[in-house]
LOZANU-977179 format. One record per residue (C-alpha): residue number from 1; residue in one letter; x, y, z. Coordinates in Angstrom, 2 decimals, padded with zeros to 5 digits, always signed. Example, Ala and Ser with C-alpha at 12.3 -4.5 7.8 and 13.67 -1.06 7.14 Angstrom:
<1 a <+012.30 -004.50 +007.80>> <2 s <+013.67 -001.06 +007.14>> 
//
This chain:
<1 x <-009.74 +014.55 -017.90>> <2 x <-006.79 +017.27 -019.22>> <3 x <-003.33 +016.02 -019.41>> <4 x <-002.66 +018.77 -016.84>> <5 x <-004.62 +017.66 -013.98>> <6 x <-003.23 +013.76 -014.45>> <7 x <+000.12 +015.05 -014.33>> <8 x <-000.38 +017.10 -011.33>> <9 x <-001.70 +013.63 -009.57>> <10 x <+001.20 +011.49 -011.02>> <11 x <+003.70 +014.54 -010.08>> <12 x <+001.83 +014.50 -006.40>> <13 x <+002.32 +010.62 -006.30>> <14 x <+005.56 +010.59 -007.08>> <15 x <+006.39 +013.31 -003.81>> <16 x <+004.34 +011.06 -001.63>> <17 x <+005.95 +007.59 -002.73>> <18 x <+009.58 +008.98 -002.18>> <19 x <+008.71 +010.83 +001.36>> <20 x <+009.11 +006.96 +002.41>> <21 x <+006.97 +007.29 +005.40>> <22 x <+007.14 +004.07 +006.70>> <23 x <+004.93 +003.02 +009.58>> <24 x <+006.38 -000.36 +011.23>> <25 x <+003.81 -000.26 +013.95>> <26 x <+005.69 +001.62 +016.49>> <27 x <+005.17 +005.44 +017.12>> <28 x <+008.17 +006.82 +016.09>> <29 x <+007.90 +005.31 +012.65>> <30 x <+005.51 +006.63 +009.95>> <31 x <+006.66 +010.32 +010.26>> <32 x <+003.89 +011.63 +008.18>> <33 x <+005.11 +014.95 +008.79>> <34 x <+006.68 +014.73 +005.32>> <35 x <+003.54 +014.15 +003.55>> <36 x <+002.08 +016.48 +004.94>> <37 x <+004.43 +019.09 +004.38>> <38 x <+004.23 +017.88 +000.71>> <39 x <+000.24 +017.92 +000.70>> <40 x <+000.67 +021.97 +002.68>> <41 x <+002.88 +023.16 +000.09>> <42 x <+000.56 +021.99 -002.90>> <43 x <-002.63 +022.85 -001.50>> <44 x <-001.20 +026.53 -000.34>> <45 x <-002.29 +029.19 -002.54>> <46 x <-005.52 +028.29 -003.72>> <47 x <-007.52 +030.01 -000.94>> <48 x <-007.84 +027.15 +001.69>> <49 x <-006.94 +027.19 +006.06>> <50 x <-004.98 +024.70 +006.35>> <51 x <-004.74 +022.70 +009.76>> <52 x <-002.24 +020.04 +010.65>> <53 x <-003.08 +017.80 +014.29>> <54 x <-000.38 +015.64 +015.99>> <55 x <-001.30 +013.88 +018.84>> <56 x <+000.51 +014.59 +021.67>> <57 x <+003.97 +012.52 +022.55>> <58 x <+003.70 +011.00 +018.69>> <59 x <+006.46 +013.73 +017.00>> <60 x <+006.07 +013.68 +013.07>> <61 x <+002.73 +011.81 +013.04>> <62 x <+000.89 +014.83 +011.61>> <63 x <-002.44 +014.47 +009.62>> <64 x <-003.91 +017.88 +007.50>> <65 x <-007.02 +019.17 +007.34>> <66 x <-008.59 +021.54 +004.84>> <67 x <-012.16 +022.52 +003.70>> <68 x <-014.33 +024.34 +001.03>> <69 x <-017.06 +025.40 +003.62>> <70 x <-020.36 +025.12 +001.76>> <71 x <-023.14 +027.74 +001.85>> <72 x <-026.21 +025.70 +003.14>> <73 x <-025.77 +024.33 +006.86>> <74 x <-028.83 +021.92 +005.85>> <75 x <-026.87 +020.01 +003.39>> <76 x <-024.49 +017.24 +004.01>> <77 x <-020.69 +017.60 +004.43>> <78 x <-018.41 +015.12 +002.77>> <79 x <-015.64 +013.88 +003.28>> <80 x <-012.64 +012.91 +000.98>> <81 x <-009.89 +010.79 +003.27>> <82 x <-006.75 +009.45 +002.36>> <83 x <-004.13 +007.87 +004.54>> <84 x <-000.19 +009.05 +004.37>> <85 x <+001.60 +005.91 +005.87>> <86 x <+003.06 +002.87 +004.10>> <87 x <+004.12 -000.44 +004.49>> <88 x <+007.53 -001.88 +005.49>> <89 x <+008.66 -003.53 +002.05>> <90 x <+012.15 -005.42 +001.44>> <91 x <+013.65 -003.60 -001.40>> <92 x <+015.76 -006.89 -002.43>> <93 x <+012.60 -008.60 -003.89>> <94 x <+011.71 -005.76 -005.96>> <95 x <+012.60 -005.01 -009.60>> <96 x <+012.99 -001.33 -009.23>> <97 x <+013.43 +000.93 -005.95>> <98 x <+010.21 +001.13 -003.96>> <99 x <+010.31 +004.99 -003.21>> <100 x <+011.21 +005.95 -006.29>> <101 x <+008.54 +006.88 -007.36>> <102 x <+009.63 +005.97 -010.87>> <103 x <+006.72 +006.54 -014.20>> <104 x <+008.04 +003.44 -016.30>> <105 x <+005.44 +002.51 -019.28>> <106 x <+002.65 +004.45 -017.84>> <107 x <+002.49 +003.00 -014.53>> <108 x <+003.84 +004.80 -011.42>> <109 x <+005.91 +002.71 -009.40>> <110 x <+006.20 +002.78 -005.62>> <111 x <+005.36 +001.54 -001.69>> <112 x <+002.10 +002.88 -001.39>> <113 x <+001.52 +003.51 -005.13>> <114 x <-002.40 +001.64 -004.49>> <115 x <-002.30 +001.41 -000.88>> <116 x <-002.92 +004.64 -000.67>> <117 x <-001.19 +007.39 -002.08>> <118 x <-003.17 +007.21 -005.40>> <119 x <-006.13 +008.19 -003.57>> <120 x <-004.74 +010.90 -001.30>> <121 x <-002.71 +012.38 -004.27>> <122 x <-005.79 +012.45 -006.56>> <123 x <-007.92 +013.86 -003.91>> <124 x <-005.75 +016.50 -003.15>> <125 x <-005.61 +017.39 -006.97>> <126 x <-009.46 +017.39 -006.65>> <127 x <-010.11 +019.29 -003.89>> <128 x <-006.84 +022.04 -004.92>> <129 x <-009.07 +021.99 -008.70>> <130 x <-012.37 +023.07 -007.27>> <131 x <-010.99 +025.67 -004.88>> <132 x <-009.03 +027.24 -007.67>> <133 x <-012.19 +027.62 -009.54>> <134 x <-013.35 +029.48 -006.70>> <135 x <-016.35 +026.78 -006.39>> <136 x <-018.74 +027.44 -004.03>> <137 x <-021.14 +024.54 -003.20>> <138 x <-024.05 +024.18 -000.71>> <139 x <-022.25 +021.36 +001.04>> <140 x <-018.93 +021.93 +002.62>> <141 x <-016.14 +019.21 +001.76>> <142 x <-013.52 +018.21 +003.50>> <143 x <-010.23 +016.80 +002.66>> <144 x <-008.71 +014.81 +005.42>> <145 x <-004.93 +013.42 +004.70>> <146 x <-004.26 +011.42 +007.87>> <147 x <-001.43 +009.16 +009.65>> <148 x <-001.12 +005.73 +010.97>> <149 x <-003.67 +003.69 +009.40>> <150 x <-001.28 +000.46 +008.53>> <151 x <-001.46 +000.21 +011.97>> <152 x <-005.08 +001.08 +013.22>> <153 x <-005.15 +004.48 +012.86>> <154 x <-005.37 +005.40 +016.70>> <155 x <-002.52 +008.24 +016.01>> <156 x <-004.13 +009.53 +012.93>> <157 x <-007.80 +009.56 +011.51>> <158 x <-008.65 +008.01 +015.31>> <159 x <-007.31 +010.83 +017.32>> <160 x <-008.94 +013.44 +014.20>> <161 x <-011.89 +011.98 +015.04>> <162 x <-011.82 +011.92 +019.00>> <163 x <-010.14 +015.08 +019.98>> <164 x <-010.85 +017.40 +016.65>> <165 x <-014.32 +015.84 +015.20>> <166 x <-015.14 +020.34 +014.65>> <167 x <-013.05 +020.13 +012.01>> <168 x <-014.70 +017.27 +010.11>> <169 x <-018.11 +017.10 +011.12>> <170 x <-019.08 +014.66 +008.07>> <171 x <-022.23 +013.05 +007.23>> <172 x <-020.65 +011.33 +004.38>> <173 x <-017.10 +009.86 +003.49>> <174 x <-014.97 +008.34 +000.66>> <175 x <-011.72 +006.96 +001.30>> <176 x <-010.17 +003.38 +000.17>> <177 x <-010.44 +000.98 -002.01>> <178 x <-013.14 +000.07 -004.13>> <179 x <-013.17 +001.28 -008.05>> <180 x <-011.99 -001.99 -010.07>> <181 x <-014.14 -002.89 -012.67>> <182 x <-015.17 -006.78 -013.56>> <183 x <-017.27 -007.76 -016.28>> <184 x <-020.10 -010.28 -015.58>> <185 x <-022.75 -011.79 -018.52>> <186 x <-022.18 -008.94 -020.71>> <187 x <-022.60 -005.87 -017.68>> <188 x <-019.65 -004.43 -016.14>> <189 x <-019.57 -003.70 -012.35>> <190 x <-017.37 -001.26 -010.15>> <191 x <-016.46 -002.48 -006.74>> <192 x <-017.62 -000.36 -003.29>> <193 x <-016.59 -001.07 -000.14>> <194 x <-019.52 -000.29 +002.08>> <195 x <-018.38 -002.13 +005.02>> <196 x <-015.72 -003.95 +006.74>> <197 x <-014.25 -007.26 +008.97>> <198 x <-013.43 -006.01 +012.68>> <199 x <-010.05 -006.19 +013.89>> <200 x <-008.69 -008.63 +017.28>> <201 x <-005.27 -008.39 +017.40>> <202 x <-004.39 -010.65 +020.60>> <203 x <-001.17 -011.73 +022.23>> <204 x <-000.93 -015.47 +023.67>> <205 x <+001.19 -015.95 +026.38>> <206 x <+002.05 -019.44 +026.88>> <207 x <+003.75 -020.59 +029.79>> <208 x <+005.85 -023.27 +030.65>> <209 x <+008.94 -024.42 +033.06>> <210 x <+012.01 -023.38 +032.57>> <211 x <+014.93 -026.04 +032.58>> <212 x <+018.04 -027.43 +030.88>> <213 x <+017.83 -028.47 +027.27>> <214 x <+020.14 -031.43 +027.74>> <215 x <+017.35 -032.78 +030.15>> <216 x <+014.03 -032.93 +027.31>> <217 x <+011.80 -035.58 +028.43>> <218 x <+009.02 -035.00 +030.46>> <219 x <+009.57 -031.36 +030.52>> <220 x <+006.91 -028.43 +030.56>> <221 x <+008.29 -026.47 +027.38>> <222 x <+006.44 -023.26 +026.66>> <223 x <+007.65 -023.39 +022.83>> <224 x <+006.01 -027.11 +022.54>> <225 x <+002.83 -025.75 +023.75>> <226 x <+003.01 -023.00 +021.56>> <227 x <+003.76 -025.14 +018.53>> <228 x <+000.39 -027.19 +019.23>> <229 x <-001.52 -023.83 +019.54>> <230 x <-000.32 -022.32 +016.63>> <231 x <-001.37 -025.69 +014.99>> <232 x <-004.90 -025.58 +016.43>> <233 x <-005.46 -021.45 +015.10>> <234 x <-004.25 -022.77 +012.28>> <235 x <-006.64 -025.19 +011.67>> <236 x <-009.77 -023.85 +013.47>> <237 x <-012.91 -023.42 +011.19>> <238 x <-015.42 -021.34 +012.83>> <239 x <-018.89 -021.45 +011.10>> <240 x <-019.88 -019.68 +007.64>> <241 x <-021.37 -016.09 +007.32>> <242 x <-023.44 -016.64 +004.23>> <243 x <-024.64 -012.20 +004.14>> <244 x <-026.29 -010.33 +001.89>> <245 x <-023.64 -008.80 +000.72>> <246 x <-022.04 -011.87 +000.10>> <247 x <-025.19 -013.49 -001.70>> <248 x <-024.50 -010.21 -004.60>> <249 x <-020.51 -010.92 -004.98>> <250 x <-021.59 -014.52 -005.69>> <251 x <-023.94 -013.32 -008.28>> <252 x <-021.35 -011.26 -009.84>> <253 x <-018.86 -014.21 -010.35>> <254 x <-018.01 -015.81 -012.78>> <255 x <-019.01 -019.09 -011.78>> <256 x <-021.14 -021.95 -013.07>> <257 x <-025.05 -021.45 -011.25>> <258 x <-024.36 -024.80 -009.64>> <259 x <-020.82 -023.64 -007.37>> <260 x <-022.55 -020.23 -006.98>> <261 x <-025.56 -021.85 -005.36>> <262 x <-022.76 -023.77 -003.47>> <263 x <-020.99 -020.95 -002.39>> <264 x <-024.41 -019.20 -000.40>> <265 x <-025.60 -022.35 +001.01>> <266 x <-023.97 -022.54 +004.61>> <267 x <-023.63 -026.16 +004.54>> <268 x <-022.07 -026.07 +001.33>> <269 x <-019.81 -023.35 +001.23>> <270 x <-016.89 -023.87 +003.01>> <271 x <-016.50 -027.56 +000.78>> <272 x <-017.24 -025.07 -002.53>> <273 x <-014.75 -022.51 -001.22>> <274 x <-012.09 -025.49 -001.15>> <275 x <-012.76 -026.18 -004.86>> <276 x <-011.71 -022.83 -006.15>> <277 x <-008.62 -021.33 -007.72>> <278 x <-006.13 -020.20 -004.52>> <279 x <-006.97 -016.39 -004.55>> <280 x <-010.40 -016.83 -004.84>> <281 x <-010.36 -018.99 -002.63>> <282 x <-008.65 -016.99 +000.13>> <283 x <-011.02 -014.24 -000.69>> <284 x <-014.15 -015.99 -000.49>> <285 x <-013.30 -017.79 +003.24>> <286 x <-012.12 -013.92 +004.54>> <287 x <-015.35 -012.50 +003.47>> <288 x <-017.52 -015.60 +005.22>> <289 x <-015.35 -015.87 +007.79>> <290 x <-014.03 -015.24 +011.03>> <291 x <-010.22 -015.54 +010.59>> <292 x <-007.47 -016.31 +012.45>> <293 x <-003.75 -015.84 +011.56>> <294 x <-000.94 -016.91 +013.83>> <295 x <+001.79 -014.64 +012.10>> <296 x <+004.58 -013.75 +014.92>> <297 x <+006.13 -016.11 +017.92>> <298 x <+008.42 -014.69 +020.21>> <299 x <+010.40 -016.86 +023.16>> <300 x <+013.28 -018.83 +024.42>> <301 x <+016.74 -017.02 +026.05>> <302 x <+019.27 -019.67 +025.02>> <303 x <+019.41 -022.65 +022.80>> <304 x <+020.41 -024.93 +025.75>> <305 x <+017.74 -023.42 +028.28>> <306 x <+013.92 -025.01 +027.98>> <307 x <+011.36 -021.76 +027.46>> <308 x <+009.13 -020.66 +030.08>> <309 x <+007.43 -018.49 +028.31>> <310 x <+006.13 -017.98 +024.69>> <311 x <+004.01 -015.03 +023.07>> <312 x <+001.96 -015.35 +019.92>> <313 x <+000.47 -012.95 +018.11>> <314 x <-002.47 -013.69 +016.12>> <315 x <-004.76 -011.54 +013.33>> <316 x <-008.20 -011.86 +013.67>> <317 x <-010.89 -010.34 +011.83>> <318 x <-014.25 -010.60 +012.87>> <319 x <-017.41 -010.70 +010.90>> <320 x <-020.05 -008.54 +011.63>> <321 x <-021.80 -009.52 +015.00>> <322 x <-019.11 -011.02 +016.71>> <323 x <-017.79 -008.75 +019.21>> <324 x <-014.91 -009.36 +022.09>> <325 x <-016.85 -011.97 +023.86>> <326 x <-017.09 -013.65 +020.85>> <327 x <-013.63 -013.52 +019.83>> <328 x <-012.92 -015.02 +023.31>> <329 x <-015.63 -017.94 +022.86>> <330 x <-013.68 -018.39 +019.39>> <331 x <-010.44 -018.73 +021.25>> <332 x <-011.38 -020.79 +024.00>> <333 x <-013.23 -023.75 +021.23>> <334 x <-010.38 -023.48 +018.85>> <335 x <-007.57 -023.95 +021.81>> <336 x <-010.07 -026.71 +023.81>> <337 x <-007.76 -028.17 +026.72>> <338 x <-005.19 -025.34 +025.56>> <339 x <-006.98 -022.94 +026.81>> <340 x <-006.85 -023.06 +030.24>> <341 x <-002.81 -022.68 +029.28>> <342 x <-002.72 -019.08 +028.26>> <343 x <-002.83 -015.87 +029.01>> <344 x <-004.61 -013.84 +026.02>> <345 x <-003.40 -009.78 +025.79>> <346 x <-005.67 -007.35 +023.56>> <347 x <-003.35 -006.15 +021.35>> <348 x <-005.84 -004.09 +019.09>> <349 x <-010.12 -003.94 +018.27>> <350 x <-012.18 -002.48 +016.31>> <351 x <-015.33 -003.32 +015.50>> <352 x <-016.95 -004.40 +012.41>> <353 x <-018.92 -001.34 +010.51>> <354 x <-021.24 -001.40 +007.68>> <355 x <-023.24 +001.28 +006.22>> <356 x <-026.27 +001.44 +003.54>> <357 x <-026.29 +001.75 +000.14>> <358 x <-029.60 +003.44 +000.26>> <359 x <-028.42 +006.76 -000.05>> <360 x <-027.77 +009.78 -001.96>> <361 x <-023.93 +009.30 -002.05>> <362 x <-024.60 +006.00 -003.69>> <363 x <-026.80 +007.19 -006.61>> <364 x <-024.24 +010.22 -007.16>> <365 x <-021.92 +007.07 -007.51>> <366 x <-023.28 +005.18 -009.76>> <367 x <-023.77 +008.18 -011.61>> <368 x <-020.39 +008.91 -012.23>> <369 x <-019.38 +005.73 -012.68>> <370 x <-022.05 +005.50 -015.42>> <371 x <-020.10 +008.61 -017.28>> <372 x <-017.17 +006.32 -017.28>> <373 x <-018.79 +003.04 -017.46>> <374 x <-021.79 +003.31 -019.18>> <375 x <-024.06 +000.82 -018.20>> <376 x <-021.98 -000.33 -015.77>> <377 x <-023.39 -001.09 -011.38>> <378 x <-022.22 -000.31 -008.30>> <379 x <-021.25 -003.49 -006.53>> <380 x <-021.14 -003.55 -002.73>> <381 x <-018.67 -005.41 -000.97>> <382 x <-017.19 -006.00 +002.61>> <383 x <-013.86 -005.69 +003.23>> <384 x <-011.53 -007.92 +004.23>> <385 x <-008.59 -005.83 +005.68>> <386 x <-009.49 -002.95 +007.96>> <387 x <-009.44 +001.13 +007.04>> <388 x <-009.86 +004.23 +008.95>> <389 x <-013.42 +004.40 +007.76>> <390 x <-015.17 +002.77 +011.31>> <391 x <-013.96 +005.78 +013.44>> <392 x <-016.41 +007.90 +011.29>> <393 x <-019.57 +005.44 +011.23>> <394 x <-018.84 +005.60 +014.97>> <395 x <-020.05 +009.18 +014.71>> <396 x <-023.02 +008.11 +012.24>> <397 x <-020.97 +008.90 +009.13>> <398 x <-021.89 +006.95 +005.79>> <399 x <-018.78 +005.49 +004.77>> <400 x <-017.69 +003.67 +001.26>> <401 x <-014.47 +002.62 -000.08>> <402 x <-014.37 +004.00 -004.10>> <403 x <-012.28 +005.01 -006.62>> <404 x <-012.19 +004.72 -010.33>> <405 x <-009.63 +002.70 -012.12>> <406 x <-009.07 +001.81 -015.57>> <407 x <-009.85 -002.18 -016.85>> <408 x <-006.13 -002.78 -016.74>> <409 x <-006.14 -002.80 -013.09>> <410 x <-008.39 -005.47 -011.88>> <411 x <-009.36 -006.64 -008.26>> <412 x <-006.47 -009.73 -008.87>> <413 x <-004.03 -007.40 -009.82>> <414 x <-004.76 -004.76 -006.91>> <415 x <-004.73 -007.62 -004.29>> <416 x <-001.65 -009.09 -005.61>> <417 x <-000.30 -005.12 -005.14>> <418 x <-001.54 -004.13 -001.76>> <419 x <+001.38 -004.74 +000.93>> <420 x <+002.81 -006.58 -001.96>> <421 x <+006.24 -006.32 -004.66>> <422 x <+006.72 -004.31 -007.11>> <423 x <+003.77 -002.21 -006.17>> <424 x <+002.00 +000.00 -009.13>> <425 x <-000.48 +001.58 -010.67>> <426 x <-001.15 +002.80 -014.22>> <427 x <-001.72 +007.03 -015.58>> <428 x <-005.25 +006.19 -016.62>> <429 x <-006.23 +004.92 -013.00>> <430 x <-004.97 +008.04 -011.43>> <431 x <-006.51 +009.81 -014.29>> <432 x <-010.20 +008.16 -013.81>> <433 x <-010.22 +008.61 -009.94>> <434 x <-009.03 +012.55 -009.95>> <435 x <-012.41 +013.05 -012.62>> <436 x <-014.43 +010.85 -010.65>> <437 x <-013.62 +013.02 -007.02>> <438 x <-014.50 +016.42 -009.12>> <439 x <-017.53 +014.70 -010.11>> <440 x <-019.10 +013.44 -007.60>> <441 x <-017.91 +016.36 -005.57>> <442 x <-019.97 +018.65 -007.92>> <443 x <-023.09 +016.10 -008.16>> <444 x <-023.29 +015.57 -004.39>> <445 x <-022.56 +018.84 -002.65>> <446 x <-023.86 +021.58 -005.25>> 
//
């Protein structure tokens, strides 16, 4: 990888981190516009149309779209997709300023820094590589920078997809997050997302009486109830998912054979799961899970007035298989007499998407990651937290989750990073993932 390309990623990073396009959730934040604007101006002179889509009454919530067309209709298009939003973040509880995009001891530093903005940034370089070479492959690839994923992705890769699919027409895509590396009995493995949980955001409107808060006892108070339904979310434990794919993340653990053979046994699991360190453990019950967060509350008018009403917000993500009826059926056993209490909003769903590893993407994969890696094996995994990647298996896309990073940044440390402080990540990951695009780009489409 030259020292020129890297620098052109960290340089690219750097733009995108301070841009501070912040997406709270609401559609005036985000204002991707900037990004994009940065992502226009670098791309612009190497030979490529540019497009830019913003849906309509979202101002600023612009995603770009560029292509090398490819010479051969009969072979695939790819896709390279990187989202543009970030996180809110509190800058109080982090050691240095979270878009400032600051390169401190070979790490860059930043909101969005490996949630996404490596990705985009390096795919950019990629794609703005190749078209300065004047590369000409069979298959066309597309770069897709897009807005609003932190918060489903309706106003960004969603409305691409719906209203502009012309533009992308992929039959393959690679966006986030796979590409740490974990050594297991001698043989290194790199992570690939080919899959991913479903999303059920819901509202819960409890109800009560209102009244005066002098007058407590016997009273119908819409924040009691709420407290005992929190409580039961809480503590609801839906039955195990013992997949596949989870069967071949247990083999790659480093575990003793007798909690691995714990840990895919259905009636064993969830009491192995409860013997393992904290972040494994979290891991492991998300990925054979169900899940169900209670994570905002909302209620009351006045500290002397009893609440009549109460809305709570819960994060669900749904294995593969269960649908909205499901989630429903879920709600309704974990609430029991509770449930004929509430009201229950959808807030936000999306289904839960998986695609093969049988393909020709995935040998070009482990292909490059043997360059890299030698030796090392493409591990599939499903992912806990939700991507843009489902609105293109909705249009029969194969979609993974890669990357390349370097041994320094492992899965721990990228979890611990990902909506997290003091977000980071080191020169030689950016420099692995911009060689690994070009690669697999060449491989796949020539």
């Amino acid at each position: 990888m030259s020292n020129v390309l890297t620098g052109e990623t960290v340089e690219l990073l750097q733009q995108l981190i301070r841009n501070k396009c912040v997406n709270d959730g609401s559609t005036a934040s985000g204002q991707e516009a900037r990004n994009s604007d940065t992502l226009r101006a670098y791309l612009e002179g190497s030979g490529l149309d540019i497009d830019v889509y913003e849906p309509d009454g979202a101002p600023g919530r612009a995603s770009l779209v560029t292509r090398i067309e490819g010479t051969d209709p009969a072979v695939p298009t790819l896709c390279l997709m990187g989202h543009t939003d970030v996180v809110p973040v509190t800058p109080a509880h982090w050691t240095r300023d979270p878009f400032g995009g600051e390169l401190v001891n070979g790490e860059v530093w930043g909101r969005g820094a490996v949630d996404m903005l490596n990705l985009t940034a390096s795919q950019a370089v990629a794609l703005k590589t190749l078209a300065r070479r004047g590369w000409r492959p069979r298959g066309t690839l597309v770069y897709l920078a897009c807005a609003d994923e932190e918060a489903g992705g309706a106003l960004g890769a969603g409305h691409v997809c719906k209203k502009h699919w012309d533009a992308l027409r992929a039959d393959y895509l690679l966006t986030e997050n796979g590409g740490t590396v974990s050594a297991h009995d001698g043989r290194l493995n790199v992570t690939v997302h080919v899959g991913e949980k479903g999303v059920a955001w819901r509202r819960i409107r409890v109800k009560g009486t209102p009244g005066h808060g002098s007058m407590p006892y016997g009273s119908d108070n819409a924040l009691v109830k709420a407290a005992h339904v929190v409580t039961r979310l809480a503590d609801y434990r839906p039955a195990p998912d013992v997949s596949d794919l989870w069967r071949g993340v247990v083999g790659a653990l480093d575990l003793t054979p007798e909690v691995k053979a714990a840990l895919i046994d259905p009636s064993r699991v969830d009491e192995a799961i409860a013997k393992l360190p904290p972040a494994m453990a979290r891991s492991a019950w998300s990925a054979t899970h169900t899940t169900f967060s209670p994570n905002m509350c909302r209620g009351g008018v006045k500290t002397n007035v009893i609440p009549d009403v109460v809305d709570i917000e819960v994060d669900i993500r749904t294995i593969p298989g269960d649908n909205e009826d499901e989630v429903r059926r879920h709600l309704d056993k974990a609430l029991g007499d509770l449930s004929e209490e509430v009201v229950v909003e959808k807030l936000f769903s999306k289904q839960a998407s998986v695609s093969p590893t049988g393909t020709p993407l995935w040998d070009v994969l482990g292909r490059v990651v043997d360059r890299h890696y030698p030796g090392a094996k493409l591990l599939p995994r499903l992912i806990v937290g939700f991507t843009d990647a489902p609105y293109f298996r909705e249009h029969g896309a194969v979609a993974y989750g890669f990357g390349l990073f370097s041994r320094a940044l492992t899965a721990e440390a990228m979890s611990g990073r990902f909506h997290g402080n003091d977000e980071r990540i080191d020169v030689e990951s950016l420099a692995l993932t911009t060689q690994a695009w070009l690669e697999t780009c060449e491989l796949f489409l020539q």
